[in-house]
C-alpha positions in Angstrom: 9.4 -127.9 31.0 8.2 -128.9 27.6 4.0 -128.9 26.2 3.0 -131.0 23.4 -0.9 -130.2 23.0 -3.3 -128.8 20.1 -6.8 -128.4 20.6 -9.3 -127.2 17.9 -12.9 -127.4 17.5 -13.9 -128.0 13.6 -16.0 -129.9 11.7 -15.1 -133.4 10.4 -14.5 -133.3 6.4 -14.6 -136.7 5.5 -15.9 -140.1 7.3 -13.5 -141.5 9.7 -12.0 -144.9 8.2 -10.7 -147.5 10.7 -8.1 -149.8 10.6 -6.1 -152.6 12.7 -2.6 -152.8 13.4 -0.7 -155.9 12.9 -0.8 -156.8 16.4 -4.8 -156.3 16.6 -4.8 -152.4 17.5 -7.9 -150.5 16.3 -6.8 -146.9 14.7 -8.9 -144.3 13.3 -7.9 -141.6 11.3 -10.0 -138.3 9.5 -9.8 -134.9 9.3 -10.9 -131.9 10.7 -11.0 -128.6 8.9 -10.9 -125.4 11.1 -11.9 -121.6 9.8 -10.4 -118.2 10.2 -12.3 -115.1 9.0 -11.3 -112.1 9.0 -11.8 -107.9 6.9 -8.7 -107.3 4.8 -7.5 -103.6 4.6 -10.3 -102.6 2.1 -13.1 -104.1 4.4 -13.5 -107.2 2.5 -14.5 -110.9 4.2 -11.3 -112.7 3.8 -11.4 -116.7 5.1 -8.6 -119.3 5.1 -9.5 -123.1 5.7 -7.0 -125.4 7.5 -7.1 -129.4 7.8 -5.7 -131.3 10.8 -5.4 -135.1 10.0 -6.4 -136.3 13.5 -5.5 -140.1 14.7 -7.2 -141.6 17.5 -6.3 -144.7 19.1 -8.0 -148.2 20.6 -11.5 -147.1 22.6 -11.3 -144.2 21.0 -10.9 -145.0 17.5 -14.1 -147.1 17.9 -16.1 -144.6 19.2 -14.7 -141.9 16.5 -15.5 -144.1 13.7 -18.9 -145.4 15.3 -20.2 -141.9 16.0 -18.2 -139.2 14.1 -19.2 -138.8 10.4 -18.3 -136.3 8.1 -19.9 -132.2 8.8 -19.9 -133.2 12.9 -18.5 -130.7 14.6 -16.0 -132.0 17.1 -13.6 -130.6 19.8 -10.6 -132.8 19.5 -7.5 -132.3 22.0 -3.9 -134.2 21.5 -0.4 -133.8 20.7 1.5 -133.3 17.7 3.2 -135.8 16.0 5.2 -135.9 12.5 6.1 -139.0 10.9 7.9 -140.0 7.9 8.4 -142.8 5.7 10.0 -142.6 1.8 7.5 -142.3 -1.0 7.9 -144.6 -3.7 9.9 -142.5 -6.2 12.6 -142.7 -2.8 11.1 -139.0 -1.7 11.2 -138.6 2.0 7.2 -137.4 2.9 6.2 -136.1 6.3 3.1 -135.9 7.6 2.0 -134.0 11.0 -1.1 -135.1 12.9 -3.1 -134.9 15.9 -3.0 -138.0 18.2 -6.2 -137.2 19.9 -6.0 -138.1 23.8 -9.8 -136.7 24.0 -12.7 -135.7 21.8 -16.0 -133.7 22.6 -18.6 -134.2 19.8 -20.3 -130.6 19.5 -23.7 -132.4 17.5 -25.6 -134.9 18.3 -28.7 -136.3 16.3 -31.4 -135.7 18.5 -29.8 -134.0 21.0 -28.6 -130.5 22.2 -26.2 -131.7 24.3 -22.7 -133.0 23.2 -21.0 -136.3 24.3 -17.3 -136.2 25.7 -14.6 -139.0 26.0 -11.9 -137.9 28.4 -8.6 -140.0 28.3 -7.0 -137.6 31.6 -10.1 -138.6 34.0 -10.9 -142.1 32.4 -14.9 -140.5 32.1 -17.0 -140.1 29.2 -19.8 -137.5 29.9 -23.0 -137.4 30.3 -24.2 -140.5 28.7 -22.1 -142.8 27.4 -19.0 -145.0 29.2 -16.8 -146.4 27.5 -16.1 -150.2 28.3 -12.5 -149.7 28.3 -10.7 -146.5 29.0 -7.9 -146.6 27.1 -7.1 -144.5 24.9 -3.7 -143.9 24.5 -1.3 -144.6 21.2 0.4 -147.7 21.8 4.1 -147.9 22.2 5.8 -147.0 18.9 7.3 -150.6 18.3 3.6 -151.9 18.4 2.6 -148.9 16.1 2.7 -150.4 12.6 -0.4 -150.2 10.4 -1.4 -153.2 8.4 -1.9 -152.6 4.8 
């Protein structure tokens, strides 16, 4: 049995920028930075900041670009995924990101509530459906970005 899945709750550091695919597929990327805090030996308040690059795809690349902007707090779940491609000195690069399959946003304007989009049950909670449910990565052949 294998498990591909990362989940973390952070806040969004920059605002999401969307794109299409050659073949028409809307893709959002952005980042989200997480916090761990912690005493040191001597009893001093140590923190260390990490940054996910999270990609979502189709419906929920709208909806991440539409409603996420940078300082929301957001619960993203996914899986992993590395790619690489050659720089252009000829320097392999590798990047690893979360492909998010579903996304809670923590903050809302105006609201105390949070809204959820849930690829797994095809339901987005408590007020907002999404017109079409799919929000999976496309195939890897269709998965080129357009410049």
């Amino acid at each position: 049995m294998n498990l591909n899945k990362a989940m973390v709750i952070g806040n969004v550091v920059r605002d999401p920028e969307m794109r299409a695919t050659t073949n028409g597929q809307n893709v959002t990327s952005f980042s989200v930075a997480t916090n761990l805090v912690w005493k040191d030996q001597s009893g001093q308040k140590q923190e260390k900041v990490e940054f996910h690059n999270i990609v979502a795809w189709r419906r929920l690349a709208e909806i991440s670009n539409q409603y996420l902007k940078k300082g929301s707090k957001v619960y993203i779940e996914g899986r992993l995924q590395t790619r690489s491609w050659d720089d252009p000195n000829g320097i392999k690069r590798y990047r690893t990101e979360i492909i998010a399959e579903n996304m809670i946003m923590l903050d809302r304007a105006g609201s105390s509530d949070g809204m959820s989009y849930d690829n797994s049950s095809n339901q987005t909670a408590p007020s907002a459906q999404a017109k079409e449910n799919d929000f999976s990565q496309p195939s890897p052949e269709n998965n080129k970005k357009s410049e």
